[in-house]
N, C-alpha and C positions, 0 to 999 in steps of 0.2 A: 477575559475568557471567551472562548471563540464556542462557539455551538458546536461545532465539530470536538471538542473537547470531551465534553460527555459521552458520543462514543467511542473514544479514544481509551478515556477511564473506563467503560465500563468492560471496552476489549483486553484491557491492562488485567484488572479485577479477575474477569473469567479466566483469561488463558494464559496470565501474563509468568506463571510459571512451566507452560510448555516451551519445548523445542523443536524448530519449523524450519524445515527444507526451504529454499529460495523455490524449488520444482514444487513444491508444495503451495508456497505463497502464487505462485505464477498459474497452477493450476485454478486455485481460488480465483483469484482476478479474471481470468478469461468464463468461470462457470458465472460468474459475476456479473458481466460483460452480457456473457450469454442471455442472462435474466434484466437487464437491465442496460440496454441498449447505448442510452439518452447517455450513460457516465463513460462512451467507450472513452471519450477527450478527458477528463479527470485522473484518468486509472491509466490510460497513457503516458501521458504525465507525470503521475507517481513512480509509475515503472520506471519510466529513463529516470526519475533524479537519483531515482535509488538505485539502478545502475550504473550510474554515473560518480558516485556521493567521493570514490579515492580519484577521480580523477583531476590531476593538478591544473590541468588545462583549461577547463569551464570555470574556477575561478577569478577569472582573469576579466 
């Protein structure tokens, strides 16, 4: 189990029965960003793989 796990579950737990805009998700992350400089490389990252996640071609 990874540490990052725990807030994973606890994000699941709280809200894991809402439903969330991608504009919604993208706005978090940049207010995110905004507060929290140091992760802009992380949440970067997260961003494109989950933009990315149907594309056939990065599997490769």
């Amino acid at each position: 189990m990874y540490f990052t796990d725990r807030g994973i579950e606890e994000l699941e737990k709280r809200r894991g029965e809402e439903e969330v805009t991608f504009e919604w998700l993208a706005e978090q992350l940049r207010a995110f960003v905004d507060l929290n400089p140091d992760f802009e490389v992380p949440v970067e990252r997260l961003a494109t793989w989950l933009a990315r996640l149907d594309d056939e071609d990065d599997d490769e």
